[in-house]
C-alpha positions in Angstrom: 0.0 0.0 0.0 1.4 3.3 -1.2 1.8 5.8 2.3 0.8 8.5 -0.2 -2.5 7.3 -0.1 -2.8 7.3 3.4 -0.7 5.0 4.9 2.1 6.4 8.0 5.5 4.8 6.8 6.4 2.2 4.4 3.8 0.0 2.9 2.4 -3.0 5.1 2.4 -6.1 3.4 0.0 -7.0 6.1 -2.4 -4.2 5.9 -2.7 -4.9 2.4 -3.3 -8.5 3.1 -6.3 -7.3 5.6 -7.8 -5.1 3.4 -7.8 -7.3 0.4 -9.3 -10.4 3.1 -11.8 -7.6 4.4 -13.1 -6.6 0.9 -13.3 -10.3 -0.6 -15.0 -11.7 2.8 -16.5 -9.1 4.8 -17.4 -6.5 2.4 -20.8 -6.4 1.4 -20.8 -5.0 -1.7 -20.3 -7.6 -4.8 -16.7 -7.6 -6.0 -15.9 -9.5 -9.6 -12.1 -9.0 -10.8 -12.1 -9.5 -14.7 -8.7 -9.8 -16.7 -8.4 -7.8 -20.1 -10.0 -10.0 -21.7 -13.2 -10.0 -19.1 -12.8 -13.0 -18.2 -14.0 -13.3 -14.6 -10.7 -14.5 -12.8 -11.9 -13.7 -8.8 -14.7 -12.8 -6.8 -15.2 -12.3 -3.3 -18.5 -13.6 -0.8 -21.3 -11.4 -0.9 -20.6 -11.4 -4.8 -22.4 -14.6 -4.7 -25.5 -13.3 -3.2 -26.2 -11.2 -6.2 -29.0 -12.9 -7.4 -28.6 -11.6 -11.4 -25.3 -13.6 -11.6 -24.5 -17.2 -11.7 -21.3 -17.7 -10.8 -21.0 -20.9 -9.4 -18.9 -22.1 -12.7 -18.3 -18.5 -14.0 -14.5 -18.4 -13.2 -12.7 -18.3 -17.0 -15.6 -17.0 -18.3 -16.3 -14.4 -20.3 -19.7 -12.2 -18.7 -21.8 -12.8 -21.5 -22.1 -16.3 -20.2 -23.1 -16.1 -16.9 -24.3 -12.4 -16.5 -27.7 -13.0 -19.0 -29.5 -10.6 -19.7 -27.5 -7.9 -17.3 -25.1 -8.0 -20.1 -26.3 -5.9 -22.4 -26.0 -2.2 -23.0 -24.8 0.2 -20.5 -22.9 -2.6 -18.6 -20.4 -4.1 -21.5 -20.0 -0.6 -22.8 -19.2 0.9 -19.6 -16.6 -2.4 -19.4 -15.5 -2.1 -22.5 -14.8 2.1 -21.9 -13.1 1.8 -18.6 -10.3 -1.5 -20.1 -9.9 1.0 -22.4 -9.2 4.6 -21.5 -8.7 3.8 -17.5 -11.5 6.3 -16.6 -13.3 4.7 -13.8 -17.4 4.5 -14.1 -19.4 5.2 -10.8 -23.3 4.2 -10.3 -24.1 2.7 -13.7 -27.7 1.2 -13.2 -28.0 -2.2 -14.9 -31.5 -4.1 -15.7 -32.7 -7.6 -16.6 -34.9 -10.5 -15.6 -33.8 -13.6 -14.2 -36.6 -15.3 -15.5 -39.5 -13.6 -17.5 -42.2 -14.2 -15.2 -40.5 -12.1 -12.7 -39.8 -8.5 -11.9 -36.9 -6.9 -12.5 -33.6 -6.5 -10.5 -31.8 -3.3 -11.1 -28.2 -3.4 -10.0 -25.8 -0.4 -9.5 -22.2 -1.5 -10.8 -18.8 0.7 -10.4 -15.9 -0.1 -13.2 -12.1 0.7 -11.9 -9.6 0.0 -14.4 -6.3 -2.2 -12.6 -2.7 -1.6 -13.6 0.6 -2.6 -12.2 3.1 -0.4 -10.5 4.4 0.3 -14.5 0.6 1.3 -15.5 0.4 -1.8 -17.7 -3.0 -2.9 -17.4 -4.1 -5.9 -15.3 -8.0 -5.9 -15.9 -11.2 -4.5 -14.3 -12.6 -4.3 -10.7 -16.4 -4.0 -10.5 -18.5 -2.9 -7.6 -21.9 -4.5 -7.6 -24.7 -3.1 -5.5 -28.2 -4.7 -5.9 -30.3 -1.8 -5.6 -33.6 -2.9 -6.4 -35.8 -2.7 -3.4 -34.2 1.2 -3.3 -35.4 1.9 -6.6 -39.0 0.1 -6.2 -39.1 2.3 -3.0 -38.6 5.3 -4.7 -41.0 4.0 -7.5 -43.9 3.7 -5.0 -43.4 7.1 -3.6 -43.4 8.7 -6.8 -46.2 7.2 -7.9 -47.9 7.9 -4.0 -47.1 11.5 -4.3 -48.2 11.8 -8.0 -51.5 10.1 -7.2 -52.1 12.9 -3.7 -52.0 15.4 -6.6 -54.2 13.8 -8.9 -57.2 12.2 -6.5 -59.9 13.9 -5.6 -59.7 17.2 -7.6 -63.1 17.4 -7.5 -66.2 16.2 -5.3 -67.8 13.8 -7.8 -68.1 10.1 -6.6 -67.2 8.9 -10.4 -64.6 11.2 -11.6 -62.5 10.7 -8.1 -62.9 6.9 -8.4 -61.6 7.2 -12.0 -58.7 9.3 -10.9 -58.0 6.3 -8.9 -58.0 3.9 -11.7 -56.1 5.9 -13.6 -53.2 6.7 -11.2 -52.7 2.4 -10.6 -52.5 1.7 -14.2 -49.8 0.6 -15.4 -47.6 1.5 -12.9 -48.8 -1.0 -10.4 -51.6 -2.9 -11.8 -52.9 -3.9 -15.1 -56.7 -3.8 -14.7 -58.6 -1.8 -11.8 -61.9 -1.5 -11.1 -63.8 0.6 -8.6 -67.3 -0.5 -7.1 -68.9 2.1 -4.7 -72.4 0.8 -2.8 -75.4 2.2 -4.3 -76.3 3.7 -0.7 -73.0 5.9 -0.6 -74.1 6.9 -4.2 -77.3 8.9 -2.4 -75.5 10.2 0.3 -75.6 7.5 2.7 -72.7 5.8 4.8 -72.7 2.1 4.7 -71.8 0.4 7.8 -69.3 -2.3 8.1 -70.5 -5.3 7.0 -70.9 -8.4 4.0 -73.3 -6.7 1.5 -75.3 -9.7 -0.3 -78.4 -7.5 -1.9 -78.4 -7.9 -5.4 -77.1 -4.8 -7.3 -75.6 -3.4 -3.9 -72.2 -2.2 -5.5 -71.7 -0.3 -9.0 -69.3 0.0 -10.8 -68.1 3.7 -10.7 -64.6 3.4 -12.3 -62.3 1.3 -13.9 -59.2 1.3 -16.5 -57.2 -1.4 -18.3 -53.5 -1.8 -20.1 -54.8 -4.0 -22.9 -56.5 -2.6 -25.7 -59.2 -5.3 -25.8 -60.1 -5.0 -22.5 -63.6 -3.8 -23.2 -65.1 -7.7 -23.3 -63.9 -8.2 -19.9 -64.8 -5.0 -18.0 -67.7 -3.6 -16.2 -69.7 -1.0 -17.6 -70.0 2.2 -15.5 -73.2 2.1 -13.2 -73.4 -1.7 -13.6 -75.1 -3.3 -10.7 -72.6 -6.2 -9.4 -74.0 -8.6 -7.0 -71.6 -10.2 -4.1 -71.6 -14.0 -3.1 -70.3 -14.7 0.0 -66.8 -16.8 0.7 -65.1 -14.6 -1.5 -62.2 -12.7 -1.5 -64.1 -9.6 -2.2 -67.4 -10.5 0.5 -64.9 -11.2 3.2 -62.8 -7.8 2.5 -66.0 -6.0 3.2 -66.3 -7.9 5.9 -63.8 -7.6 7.7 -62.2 -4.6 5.9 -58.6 -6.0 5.3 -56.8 -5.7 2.4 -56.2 -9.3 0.5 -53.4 -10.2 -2.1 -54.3 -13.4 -4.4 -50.7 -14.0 -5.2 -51.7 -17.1 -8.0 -54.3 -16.9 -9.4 -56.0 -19.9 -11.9 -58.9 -20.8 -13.7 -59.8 -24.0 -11.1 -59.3 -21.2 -8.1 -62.4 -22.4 -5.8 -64.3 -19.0 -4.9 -64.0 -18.1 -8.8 -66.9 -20.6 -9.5 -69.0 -18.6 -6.5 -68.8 -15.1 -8.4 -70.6 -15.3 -11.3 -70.0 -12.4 -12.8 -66.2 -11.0 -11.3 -65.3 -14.7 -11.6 -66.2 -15.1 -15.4 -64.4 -11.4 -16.5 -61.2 -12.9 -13.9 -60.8 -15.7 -16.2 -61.5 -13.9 -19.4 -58.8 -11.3 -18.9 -56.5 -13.8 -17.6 -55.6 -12.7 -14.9 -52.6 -14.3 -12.7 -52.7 -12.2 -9.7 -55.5 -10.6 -7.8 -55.4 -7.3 -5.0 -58.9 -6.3 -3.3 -59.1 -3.4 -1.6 -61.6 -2.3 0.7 -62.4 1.5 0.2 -63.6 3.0 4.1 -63.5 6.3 5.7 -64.4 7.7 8.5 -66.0 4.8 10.0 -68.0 4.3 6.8 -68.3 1.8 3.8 -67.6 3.1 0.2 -67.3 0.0 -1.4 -64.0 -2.1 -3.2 -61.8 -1.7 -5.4 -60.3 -4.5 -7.2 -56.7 -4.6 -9.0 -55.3 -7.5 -10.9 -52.2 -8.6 -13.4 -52.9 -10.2 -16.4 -50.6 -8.6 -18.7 -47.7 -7.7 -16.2 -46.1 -11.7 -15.9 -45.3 -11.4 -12.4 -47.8 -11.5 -9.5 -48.2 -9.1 -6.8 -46.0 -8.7 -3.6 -46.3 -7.3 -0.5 -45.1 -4.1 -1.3 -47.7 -4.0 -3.9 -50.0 -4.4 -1.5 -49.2 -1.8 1.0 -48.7 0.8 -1.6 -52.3 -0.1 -3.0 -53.8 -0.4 0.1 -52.4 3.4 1.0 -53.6 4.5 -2.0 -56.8 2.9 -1.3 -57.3 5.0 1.7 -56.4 7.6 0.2 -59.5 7.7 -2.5 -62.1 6.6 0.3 -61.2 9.6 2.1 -61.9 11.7 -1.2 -65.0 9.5 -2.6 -66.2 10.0 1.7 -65.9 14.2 1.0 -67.4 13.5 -2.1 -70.5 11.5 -0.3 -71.2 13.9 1.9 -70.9 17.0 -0.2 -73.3 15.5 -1.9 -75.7 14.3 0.1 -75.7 18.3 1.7 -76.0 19.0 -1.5 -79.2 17.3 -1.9 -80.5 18.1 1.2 -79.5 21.7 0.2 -81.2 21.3 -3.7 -84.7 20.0 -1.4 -84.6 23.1 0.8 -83.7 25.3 -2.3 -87.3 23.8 -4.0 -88.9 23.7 -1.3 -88.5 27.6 -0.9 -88.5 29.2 -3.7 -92.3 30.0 -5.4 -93.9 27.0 -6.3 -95.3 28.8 -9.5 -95.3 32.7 -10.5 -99.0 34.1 -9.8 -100.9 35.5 -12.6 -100.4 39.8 -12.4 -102.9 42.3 -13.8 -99.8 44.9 -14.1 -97.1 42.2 -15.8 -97.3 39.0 -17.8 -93.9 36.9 -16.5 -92.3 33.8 -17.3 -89.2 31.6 -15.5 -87.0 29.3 -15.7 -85.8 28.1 -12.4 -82.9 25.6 -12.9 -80.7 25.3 -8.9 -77.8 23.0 -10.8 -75.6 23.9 -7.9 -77.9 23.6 -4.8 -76.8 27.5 -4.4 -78.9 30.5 -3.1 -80.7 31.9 -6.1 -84.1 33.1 -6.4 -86.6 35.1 -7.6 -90.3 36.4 -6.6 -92.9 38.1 -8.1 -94.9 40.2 -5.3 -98.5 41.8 -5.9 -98.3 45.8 -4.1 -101.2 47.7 -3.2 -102.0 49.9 -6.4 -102.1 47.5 -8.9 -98.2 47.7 -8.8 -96.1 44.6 -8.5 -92.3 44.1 -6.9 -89.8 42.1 -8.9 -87.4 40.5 -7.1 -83.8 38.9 -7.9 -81.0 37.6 -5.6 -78.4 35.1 -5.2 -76.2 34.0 -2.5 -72.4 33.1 -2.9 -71.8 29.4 -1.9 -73.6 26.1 -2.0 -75.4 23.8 0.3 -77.8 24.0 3.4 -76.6 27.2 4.6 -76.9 29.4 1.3 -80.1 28.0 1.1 -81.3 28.7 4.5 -80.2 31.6 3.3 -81.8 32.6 0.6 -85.2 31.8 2.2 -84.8 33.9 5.3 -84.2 37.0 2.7 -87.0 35.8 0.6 -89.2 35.9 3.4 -88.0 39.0 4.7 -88.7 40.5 1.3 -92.3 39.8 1.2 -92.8 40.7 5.1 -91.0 44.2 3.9 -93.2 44.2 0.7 -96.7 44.6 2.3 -95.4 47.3 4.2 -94.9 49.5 0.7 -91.4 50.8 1.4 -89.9 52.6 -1.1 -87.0 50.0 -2.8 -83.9 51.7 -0.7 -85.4 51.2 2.0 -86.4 47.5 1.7 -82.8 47.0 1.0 -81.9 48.8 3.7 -83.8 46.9 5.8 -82.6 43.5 4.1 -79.2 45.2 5.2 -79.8 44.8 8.7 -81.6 41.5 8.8 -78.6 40.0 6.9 -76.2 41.6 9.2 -77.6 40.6 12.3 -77.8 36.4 10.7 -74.3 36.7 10.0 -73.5 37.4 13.4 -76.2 35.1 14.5 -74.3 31.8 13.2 -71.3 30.0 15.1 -67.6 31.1 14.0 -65.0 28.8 13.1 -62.0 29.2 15.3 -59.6 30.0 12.0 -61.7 31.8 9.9 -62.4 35.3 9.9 -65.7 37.6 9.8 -65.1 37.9 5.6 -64.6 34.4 5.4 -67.8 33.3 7.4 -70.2 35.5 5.3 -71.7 34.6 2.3 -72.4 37.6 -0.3 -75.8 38.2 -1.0 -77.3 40.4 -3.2 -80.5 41.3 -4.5 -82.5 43.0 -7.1 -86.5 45.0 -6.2 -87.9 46.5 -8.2 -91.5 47.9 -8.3 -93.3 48.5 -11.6 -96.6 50.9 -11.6 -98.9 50.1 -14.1 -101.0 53.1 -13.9 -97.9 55.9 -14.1 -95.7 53.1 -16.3 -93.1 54.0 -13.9 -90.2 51.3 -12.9 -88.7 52.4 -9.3 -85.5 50.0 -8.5 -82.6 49.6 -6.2 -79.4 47.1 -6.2 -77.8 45.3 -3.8 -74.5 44.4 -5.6 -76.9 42.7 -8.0 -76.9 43.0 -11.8 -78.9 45.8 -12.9 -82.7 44.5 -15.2 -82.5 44.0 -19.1 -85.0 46.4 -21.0 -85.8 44.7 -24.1 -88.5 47.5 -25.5 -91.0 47.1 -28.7 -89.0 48.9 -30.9 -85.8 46.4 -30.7 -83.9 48.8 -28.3 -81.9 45.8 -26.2 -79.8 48.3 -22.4 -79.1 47.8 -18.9 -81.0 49.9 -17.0 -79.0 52.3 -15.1 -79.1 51.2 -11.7 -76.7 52.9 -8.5 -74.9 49.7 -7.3 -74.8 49.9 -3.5 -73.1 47.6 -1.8 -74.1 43.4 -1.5 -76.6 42.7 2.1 -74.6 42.5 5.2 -71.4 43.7 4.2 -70.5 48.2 4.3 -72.3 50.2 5.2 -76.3 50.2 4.2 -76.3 52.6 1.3 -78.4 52.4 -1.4 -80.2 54.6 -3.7 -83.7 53.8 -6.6 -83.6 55.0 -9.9 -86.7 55.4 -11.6 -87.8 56.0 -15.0 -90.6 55.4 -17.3 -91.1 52.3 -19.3 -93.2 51.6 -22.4 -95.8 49.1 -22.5 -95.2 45.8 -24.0 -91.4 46.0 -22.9 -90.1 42.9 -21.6 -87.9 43.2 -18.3 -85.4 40.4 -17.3 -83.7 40.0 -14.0 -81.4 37.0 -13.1 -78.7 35.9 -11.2 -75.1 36.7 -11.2 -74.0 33.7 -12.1 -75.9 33.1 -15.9 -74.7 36.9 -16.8 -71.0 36.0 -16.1 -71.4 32.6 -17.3 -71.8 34.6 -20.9 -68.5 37.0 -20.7 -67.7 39.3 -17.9 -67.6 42.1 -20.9 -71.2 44.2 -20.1 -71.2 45.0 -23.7 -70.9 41.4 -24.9 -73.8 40.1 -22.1 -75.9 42.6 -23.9 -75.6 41.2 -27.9 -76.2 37.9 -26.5 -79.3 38.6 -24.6 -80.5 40.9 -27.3 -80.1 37.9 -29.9 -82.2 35.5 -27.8 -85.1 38.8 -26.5 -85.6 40.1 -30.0 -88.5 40.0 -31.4 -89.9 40.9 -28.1 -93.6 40.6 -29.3 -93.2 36.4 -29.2 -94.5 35.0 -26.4 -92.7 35.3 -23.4 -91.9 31.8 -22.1 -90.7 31.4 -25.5 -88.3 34.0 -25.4 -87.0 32.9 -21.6 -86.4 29.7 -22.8 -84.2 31.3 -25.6 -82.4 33.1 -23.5 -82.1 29.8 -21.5 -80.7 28.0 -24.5 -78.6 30.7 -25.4 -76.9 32.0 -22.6 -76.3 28.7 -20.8 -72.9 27.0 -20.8 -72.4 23.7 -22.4 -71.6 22.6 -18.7 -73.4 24.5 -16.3 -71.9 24.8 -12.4 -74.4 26.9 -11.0 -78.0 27.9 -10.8 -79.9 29.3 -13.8 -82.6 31.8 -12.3 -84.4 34.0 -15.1 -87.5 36.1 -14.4 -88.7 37.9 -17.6 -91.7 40.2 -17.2 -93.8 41.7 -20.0 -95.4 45.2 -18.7 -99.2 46.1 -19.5 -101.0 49.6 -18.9 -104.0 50.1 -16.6 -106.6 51.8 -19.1 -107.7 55.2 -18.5 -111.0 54.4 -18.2 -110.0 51.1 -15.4 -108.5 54.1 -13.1 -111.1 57.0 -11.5 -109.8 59.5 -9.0 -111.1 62.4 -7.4 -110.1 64.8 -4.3 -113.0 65.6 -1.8 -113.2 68.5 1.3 -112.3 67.2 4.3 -116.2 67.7 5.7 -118.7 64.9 7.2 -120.8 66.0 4.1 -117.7 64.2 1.7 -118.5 60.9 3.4 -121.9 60.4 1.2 -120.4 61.9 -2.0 -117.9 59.7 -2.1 -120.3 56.6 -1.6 -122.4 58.4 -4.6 -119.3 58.8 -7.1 -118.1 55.4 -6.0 -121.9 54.0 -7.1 -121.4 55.2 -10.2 -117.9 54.6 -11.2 -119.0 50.8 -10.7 -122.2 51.3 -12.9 -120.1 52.1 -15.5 -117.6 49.1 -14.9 -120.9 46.9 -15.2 -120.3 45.7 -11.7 -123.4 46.8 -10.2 -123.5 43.8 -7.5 -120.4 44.7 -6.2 -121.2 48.3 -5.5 -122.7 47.7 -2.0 -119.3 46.3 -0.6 -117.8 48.6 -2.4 -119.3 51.7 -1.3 -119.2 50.4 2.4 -115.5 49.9 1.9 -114.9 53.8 0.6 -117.2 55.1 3.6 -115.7 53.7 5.8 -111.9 54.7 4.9 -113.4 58.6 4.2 -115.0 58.6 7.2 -111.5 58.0 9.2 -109.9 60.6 7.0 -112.3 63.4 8.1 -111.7 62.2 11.7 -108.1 62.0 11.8 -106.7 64.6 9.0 -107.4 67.8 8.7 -106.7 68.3 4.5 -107.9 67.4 0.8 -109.1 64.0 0.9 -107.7 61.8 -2.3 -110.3 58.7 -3.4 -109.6 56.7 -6.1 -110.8 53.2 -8.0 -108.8 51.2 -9.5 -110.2 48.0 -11.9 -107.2 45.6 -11.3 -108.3 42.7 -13.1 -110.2 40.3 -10.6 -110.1 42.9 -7.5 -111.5 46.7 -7.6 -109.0 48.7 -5.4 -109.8 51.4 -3.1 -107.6 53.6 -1.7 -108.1 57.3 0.2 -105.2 59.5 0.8 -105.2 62.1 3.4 -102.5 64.4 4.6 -102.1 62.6 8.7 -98.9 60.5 8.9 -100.8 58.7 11.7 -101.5 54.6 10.5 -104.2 53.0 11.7 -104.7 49.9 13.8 -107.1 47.1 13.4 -109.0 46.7 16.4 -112.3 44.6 17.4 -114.5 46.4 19.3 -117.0 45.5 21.8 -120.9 45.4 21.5 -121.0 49.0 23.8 -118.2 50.9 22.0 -119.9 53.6 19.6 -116.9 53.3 17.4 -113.8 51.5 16.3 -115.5 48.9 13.5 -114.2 51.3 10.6 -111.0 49.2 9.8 -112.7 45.9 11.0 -115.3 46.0 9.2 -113.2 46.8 5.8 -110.9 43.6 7.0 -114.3 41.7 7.3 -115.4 42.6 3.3 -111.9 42.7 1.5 -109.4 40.3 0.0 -106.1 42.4 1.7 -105.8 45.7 2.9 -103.2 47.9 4.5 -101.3 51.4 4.4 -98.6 52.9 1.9 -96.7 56.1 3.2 -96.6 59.2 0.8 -94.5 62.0 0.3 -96.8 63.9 2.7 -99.6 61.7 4.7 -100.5 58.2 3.8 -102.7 56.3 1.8 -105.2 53.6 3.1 -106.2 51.0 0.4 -108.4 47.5 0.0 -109.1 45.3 -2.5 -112.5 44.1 -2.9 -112.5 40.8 -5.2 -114.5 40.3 -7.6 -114.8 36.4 -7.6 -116.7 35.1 -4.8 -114.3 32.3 -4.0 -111.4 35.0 -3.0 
């Protein structure tokens, strides 16, 4: 041994003698000495437990003749490269098969080139490492942290199962197939358990190597039935993972599944994995992986790294179960709240389409007002599930509480505000989340349409402003201050109003089917104008052409669309007049009342009537001391009455005993009308009924 490399003194004889012993005895790294003409001429102990060489009877011989298969490529030319230019070669990975049937060894061999203290050259010393468990490890984690990336992108039971699938072949298996239980498929956990029903699993995924794999495979949503004393029964059973290392066409249990067992045998397959699929202390189902291409059979790393993975997707398919089954629940409650049908309006024809594809918070009403006017409504909230749609019907019911009492639009919303502001802080916070993160954006749309004036009165809560489509072709937005969405800044909002022609066509929706067009205002407009035009079709025509039109191929979220046609009260359907404020006015309004309805032709209704407009006169000259404002209105199936004075006092219903001398005014108009109540004004108040003209209101 040369002291220059690291010896103290002149060279040992017996150091080198111990290191040589040490390296061809103890050393556990294969050692093959090869003259220049390869031939192998020494090798020491752990040599031999390299299982890719045989070299029992290799001494002499060249290592074509006992290296097989590992002889090819990068290992002679790296041989060949370091006898020849000296250069040693580190880390060289070398591949081959033993036998075909089983898997391969990968080896990791060092070249140094040996010369003699003249630098003539000697031969070659290789270094042989079997590294193939390393590389198989580092397989499986590749393929375990490709497969976290790849699973459970999304919350749908069939796609995630499919992700699976997709992620084992052909890395690991050759064929896998997914079957989920029909009851996690509507939202339900399945309990641990052997499932026997007929049709209890389905197929919800599955992916082969082989091209022809199609006669052998499931079809997705196929009902599978389970027989019992089977691998698969006894892995839902018990939940254990199983590995059927050998499998044949005479295997027992094959004979006891009729349908698995028949495609097992068709495919060929050789070696079987089932996998039980459970989270959370629920069933999902199984999911089955077999080799029928691939000629060697599974092992027990095979197993573990499926079997991880196979938590792995029951933990997504499990999110994916429940996020649907609150989805449901939340779709139900969504129905379940919204209006059931849109009522018939004297002052607007409408037409919908209601579509809740994501289970979300959008809706829309339709809401009669005193005056023959009518509010229409739009809203949506931002999220999915139970909570937007609890949601959505607390506003919606707080809208038509706020409706009766006729508030001017701002001040609805600024109500809605409030109400929205106070639920927010109602519901429980999570511990890492914010007070932005726990609310859910809602916005809204009113806006109130009078058919007698033809004047459109709206506000916006951070909702899109209404379409106007009008009879001459003329497609806008109508220009609508945006204030800010309910429950979050501060509660300011102001109503634009404007006249409208009749026949126009109004559309509201929800955010969602404007932006699922182009976030470009302009652009929302030529599309919605191409679907609305010609706007004298009728209507539920048109909304189902916009519909069609503006819809995505693949829709994510609700589809609300409200379209309203508006109509004009006659001249002749509307009578108003302005009396003293004098007992006397009390029978001349009953008189002009009498024969306002004569000329309606609703003669038989005049005695309700007239009681109804005595009654409401005779509080004004009581209470008020100005002008007295009557009018009668002919709103289709109800004649409205209403009397205006200048006393911003309201009135209370009260029932008054037998020995009062007054107090029956209001109860008495209750008794005889369909709905009445009060409406400020920009000085006083206005007191209106409806008196229906159809018996069975």
């Amino acid at each position: 041994m040369d002291a220059s490399l690291g010896g103290h003194g002149r060279p040992d004889a017996e150091l080198d003698k111990a290191v040589l012993g040490a390296l061809f005895s103890e050393s556990t790294v294969g050692l093959h000495v090869l003259d220049t003409q390869l031939r192998l001429v020494r090798f020491n102990t752990a040599a031999r437990y390299v299982k890719a060489f045989a070299l029992e009877e290799a001494l002499g011989h060249h290592p074509r003749e006992w290296a097989g298969d590992f002889y090819t490529g990068d290992y002679e030319a790296t041989l060949l490269e370091v006898l020849d230019t000296g250069a040693p070669a580190l880390d060289v990975e070398v591949r081959g098969r033993l036998r075909p049937d089983q898997p391969e060894i990968v080896l990791s061999v060092s070249c140094f080139r040996l010369e003699d203290s003249t630098g003539g050259v000697l031969g070659v010393a290789t270094a042989v490492v079997d590294i193939t468990e390393r590389e198989r490890a580092a397989a499986r984690l590749a393929l375990l942290e490709r497969a976290g990336g790849r699973i459970g992108t999304t919350l749908d039971i069939f796609r995630t199962a499919q992700e699976f699938a997709d992620e084992l072949v052909p890395d690991l298996a050759d064929t896998v197939v997914v079957e989920v239980l029909d009851s996690v498929l509507r939202g339900e956990a399945g309990a641990p358990g052997t499932f026997l029903d007929h049709g209890a699993l389905r197929c919800t995924s599955r992916r082969a190597f082989a091209l022809d794999a199609e006669r052998y495979l499931p079809f997705i949503g196929e009902a599978i039935s389970l027989s019992a004393a089977t691998p698969f029964a006894q892995c839902l059973s018990d939940l254990r993972p199983r590995a059927v290392r050998h499998l044949a066409a005479d295997t027992g249990w094959l004979q006891r599944e009729p349908v698995r067992g028949h495609r097992l045998t068709e495919a060929g397959a050789h070696s079987l994995l089932v996998l039980p699929l459970t989270a959370r202390g629920s069933v999902i189902g199984l999911a089955h992986c077999y080799r029928n291409h691939t000629p060697y059979a599974f092992d027990d790393g095979d197993l573990a790294l499926a079997a991880e993975l196979a938590d792995r997707v029951a933990l997504c398919l499990d999110n994916a179960r429940l996020y649907a089954r609150e989805r449901s629940a939340g779709r139900l409650l969504q129905l379940s709240l919204r209006p059931p049908r849109v009522l018939g309006h004297g002052a607007v024809e409408t037409a919908s389409s209601y579509c809740p594809l994501g289970a979300g918070g959008d809706w829309f009403d339709v809401i009669p007002l005193s005056g023959a006017r009518v509010a229409l409504v739009a809203g949506d909230t931002v999220g999915r599930g139970l909570e937007a749609a609890a949601t959505m019907g607390e506003v919606r019911a707080a809208i038509s509480a706020l409706a009766v009492l006729d508030l001017a639009p701002e001040e609805v919303l600024e109500r809605l505000h409030a109400l929205v502001t106070r639920l927010h802080g109602e519901r429980p916070r999570r511990p890492d989340a914010t007070a932005d993160d726990e609310r859910l954006d809602t916005t809204c749309l009113y806006l109130v349409y009078n058919p007698v004036t033809r004047r459109c009165a709206v506000a916006s809560a951070g909702h899109p402003p209404p379409v106007l489509a009008l009879p001459d072709g003329t497609v806008e937005y109508a220009v609508v201050p945006a204030g800010p969405p309910l429950g979050r800044g501060l509660a300011k909002y102001d109503t634009a109003e404007f006249d409208i022609a009749e026949d126009s066509v109004l559309l509201l929706s929800n955010t969602a089917m404007l932006r699922a067009v182009s976030d470009d205002p302009q652009e929302q407009l030529e599309r919605i104008g191409d679907a609305l035009r010609p706007v004298d079709r009728p209507l539920q025509e048109i909304c189902d052409e916009v519909l069609y039109k503006l819809a995505p191929e693949q829709m994510e979220n609700d589809a609300v669309l409200l379209l309203a046609r508006t109509r004009v009260l006659e001249a002749d359907k509307v009578v108003s007049w302005t009396l003293l404020n004098h007992p006397a006015s009390v029978a001349e309004a009953r008189s002009r009342a009498e024969r306002v309805l004569t000329d309606w032709g609703l003669e038989r209704h005049a005695f309700t009537v007239t009681l109804v407009i005595s009654e409401l006169v005779t509080n004004a000259v009581r209470y008020s001391d100005g002008p007295i404002g009557v009018r009668l209105i002919l709103d289709g199936s109800a004649v409205v009455c209403e009397v205006t004075d200048d006393s911003s006092s309201v009135p209370h219903l009260r029932h008054a005993e037998e020995v009062d001398e007054g107090g029956r005014g209001l109860y008495l108009t209750w008794q005889v009308s369909r709905r009445w109540g009060t409406r400020p004004e920009s000085r006083g108040k206005t007191i209106w009924a409806e008196v229906a003209l159809s018996e069975d209101e």
